[in-house]
C-alpha positions in Angstrom: -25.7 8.2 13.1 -22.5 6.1 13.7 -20.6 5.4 10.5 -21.1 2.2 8.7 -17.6 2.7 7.0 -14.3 4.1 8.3 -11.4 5.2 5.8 -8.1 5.7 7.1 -5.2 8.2 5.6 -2.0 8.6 6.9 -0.4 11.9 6.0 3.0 12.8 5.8 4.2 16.3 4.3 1.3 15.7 1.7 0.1 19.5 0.9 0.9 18.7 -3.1 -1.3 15.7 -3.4 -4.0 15.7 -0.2 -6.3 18.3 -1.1 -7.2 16.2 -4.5 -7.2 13.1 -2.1 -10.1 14.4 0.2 -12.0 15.9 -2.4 -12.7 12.8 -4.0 -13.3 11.2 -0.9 -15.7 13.5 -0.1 -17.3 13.1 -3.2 -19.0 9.5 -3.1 -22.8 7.8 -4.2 -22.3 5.9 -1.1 -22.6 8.4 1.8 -22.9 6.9 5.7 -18.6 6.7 6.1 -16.1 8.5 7.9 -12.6 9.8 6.7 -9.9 9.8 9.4 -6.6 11.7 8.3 -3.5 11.4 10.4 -0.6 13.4 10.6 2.1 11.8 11.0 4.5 14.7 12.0 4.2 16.9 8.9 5.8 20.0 8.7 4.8 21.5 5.5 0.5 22.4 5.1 -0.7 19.1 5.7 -2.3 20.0 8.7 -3.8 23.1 7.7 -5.5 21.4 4.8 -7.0 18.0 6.7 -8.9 21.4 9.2 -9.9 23.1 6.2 -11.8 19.8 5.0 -12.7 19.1 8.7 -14.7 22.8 8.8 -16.3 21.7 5.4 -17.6 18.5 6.1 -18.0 16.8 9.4 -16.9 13.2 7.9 -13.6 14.1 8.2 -11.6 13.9 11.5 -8.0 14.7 12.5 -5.7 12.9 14.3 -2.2 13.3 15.1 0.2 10.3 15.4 3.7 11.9 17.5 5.7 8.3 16.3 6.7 8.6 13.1 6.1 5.8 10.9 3.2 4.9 8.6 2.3 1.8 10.5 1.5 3.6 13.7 0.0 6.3 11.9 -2.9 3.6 10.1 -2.5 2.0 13.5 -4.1 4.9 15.5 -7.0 5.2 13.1 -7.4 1.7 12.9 -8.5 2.7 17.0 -10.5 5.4 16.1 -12.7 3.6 13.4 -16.5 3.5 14.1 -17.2 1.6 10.7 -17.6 -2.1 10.3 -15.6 -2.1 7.4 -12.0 -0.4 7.2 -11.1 1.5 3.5 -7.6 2.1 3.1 -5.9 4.9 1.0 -3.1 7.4 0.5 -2.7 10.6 0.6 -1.6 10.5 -3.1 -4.4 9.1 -3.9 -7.6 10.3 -6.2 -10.4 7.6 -5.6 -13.6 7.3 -7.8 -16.9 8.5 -6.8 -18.5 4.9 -6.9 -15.1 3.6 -5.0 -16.6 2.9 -1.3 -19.7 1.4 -3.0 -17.7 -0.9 -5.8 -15.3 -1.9 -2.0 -18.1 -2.7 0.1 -20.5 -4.4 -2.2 -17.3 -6.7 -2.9 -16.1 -7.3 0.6 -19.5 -9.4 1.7 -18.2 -13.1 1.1 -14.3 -12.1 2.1 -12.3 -10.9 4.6 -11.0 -8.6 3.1 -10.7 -6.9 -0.5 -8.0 -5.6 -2.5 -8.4 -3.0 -5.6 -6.1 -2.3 -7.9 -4.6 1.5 -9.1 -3.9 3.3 -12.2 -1.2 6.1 -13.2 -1.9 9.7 -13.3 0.7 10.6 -14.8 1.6 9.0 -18.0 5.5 9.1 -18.0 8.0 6.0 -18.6 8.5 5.1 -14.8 4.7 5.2 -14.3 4.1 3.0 -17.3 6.6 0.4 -16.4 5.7 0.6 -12.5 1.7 -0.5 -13.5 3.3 -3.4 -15.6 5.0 -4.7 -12.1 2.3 -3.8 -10.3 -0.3 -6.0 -12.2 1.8 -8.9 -12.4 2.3 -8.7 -8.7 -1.5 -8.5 -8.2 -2.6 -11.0 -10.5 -1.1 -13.7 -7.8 -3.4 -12.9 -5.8 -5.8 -15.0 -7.9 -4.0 -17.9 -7.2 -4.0 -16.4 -3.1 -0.7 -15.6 -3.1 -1.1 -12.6 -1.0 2.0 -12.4 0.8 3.8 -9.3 -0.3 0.7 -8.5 -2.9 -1.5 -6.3 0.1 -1.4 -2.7 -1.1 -3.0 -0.5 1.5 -3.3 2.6 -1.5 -7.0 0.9 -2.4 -7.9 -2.1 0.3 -10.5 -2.4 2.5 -11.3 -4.9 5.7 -13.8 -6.1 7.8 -13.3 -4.5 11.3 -13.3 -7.8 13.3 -10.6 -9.3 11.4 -8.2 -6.4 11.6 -8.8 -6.5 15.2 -8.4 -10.5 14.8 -5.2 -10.1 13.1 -3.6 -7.8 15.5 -4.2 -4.2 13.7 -1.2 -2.5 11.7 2.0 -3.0 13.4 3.4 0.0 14.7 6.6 -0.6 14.4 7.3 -0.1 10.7 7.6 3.1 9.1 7.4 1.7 5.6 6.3 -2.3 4.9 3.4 -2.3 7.0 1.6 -3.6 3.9 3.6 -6.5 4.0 3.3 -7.1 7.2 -0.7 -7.4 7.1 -0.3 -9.5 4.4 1.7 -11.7 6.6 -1.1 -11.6 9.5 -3.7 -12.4 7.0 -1.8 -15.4 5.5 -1.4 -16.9 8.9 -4.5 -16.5 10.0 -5.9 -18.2 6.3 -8.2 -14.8 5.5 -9.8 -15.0 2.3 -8.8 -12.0 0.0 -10.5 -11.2 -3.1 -8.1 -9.0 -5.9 -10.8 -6.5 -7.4 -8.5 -5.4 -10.7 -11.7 -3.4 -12.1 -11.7 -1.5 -9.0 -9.0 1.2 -9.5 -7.4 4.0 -7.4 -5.4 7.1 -9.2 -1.7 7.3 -7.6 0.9 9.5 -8.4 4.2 7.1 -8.9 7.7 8.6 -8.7 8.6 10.3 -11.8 12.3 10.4 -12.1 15.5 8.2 -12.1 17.1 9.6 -8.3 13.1 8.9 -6.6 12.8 5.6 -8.3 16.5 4.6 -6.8 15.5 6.2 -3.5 12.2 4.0 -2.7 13.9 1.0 -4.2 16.3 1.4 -1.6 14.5 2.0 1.2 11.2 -0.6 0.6 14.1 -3.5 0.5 15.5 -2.2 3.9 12.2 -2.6 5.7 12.1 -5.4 3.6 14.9 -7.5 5.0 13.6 -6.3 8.5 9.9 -7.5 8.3 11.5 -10.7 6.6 13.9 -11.0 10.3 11.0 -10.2 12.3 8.6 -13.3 10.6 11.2 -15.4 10.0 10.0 -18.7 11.1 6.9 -18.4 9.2 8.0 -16.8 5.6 10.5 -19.7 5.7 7.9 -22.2 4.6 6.6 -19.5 1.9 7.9 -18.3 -1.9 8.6 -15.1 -0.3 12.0 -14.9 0.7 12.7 -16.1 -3.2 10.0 -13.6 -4.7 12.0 -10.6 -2.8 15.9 -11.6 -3.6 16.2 -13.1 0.2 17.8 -16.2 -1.0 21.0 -16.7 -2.4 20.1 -18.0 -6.1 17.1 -15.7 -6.1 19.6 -12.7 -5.7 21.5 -14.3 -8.6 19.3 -15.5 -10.7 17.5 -12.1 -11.6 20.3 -11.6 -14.0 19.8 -14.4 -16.0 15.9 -13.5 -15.9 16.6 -10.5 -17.7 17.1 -11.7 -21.1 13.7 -13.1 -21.5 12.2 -9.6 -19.9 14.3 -7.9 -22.9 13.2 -10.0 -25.6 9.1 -10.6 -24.1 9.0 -7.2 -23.1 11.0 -4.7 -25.2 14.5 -3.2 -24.0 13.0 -0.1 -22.3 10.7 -2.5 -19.4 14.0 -4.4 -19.9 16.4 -1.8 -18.7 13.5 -0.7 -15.6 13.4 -4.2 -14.8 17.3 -4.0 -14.8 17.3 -0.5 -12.8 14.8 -1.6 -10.1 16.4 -5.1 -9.2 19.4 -3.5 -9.1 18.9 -1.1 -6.9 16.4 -3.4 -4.3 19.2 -5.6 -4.1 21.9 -3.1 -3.1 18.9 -1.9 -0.7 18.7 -5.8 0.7 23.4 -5.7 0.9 22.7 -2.6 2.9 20.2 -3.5 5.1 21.7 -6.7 6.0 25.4 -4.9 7.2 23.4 -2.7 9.3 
């Protein structure tokens, strides 16, 4: 019987998180779906796991992407996909067992539907990270979904993703942004689900925090190049740091964030808009 739903994971070195991932997955009320891993070049167990699941249950299917970059890797299952509707998810991901039901059941009037996530962990970077992360999403109730797509708990309907152009290959992190971008200019309605939560494991210390701050602004900056013409007319460039006041001007927004929101969010707020905009000075001398 040909799957009604397709959900797409791209894998890369994911042995600590993916076998958690698959099992909840795997264990859903709904049940006519498909789960398509790729590999995306992983040198650790990755692959091992994704054919131990694969012997277990015959939802799951393997496929190997040889371009490294997590765009191409959601873009070869995106070919793959048998379902009408698309779920999205990461391999560091733990999904709930009514998760493709609560998607689908929501996805009827829209083009598409995005959930929302909750910590696993419960240290300070995780706790401040869910703060940004809910502000971010709650735009999308006004449809700002430019920059608000999270592909860790989204789903699609199959003919718009292929409307839209699929996931850009080209992007090895951003490609979120980028479908946000193809589904602003093609007007796609997109409903934020903020009940409907996925478990993610953030990054737990200072150096990983820095790292990914880093390198999301790079891609960033070249997603921003790439859409130019169009993003020009939007609030993103000023949402991101692109703009000369915006890059500015987050300094004198801290003070509020102290006093609103206590000196610890204050001092994340501080460390992560630091740290994106050396990501955006870097990017742009390269």
């Amino acid at each position: 019987m040909k799957s009604a739903v397709s959900i797409i994971i791209p894998a890369y070195n994911s042995e600590k998180t993916l076998k958690q991932c698959l099992e909840s997955i795997l264990d859903q009320t709904y049940i006519n779906y498909e789960v398509i891993v790729v590999d995306n070049n992983s040198t650790d167990k990755t692959k091992d796991i994704i054919k131990d699941f694969q012997d277990r249950d015959e939802k799951v299917k393997y496929l190997f992407e040889p371009y490294k970059a997590r765009g191409a890797a959601r873009n070869t299952g995106e070919k793959e996909a048998e379902g009408e509707i698309i779920l999205m998810t990461d391999s560091d991901c733990i999904v709930s067992n009514d998760w493709i039901g609560e998607m689908i059941k929501a996805i009827r009037d829209y083009d598409a539907v995005q959930g929302f996530e909750q910590n696993i962990s419960d240290d300070f970077w995780s706790r401040c990270r869910r703060v940004v992360s809910l502000e971010k999403f709650e735009k999308m109730n006004k449809n700002e979904i430019i920059g608000k797509i999270d592909t860790k708990n989204f789903a699609i309907k199959k003919y718009v993703l292929k409307k839209i152009g699929l996931t850009g290959r080209k992007y090895f992190s951003g490609n979120d942004t980028e479908l946000s971008i193809k589904l602003a200019k093609n007007n796609c309605k997109v409903k934020f689900l903020k009940e409907v939560k996925v478990k993610h494991f953030y990054p737990d210390s200072l150096k990983q925090v820095i790292k990914k701050q880093i390198y999301r602004a790079r891609w960033t900056v070249i997603i921003t190049h790439d859409n130019k013409d169009f993003l020009e007319n939007t609030s993103f460039l000023e949402e991101t740091g692109q703009t000369y006041w915006s890059f500015f001007n987050f300094f004198l927004g801290l003070i509020p964030v102290f006093f609103k929101k206590g000196f610890k969010y204050g001092c994340y707020n501080f460390i992560i808009g630091i740290f994106w905009r050396i990501g955006l000075i870097l990017a742009y001398f390269k």
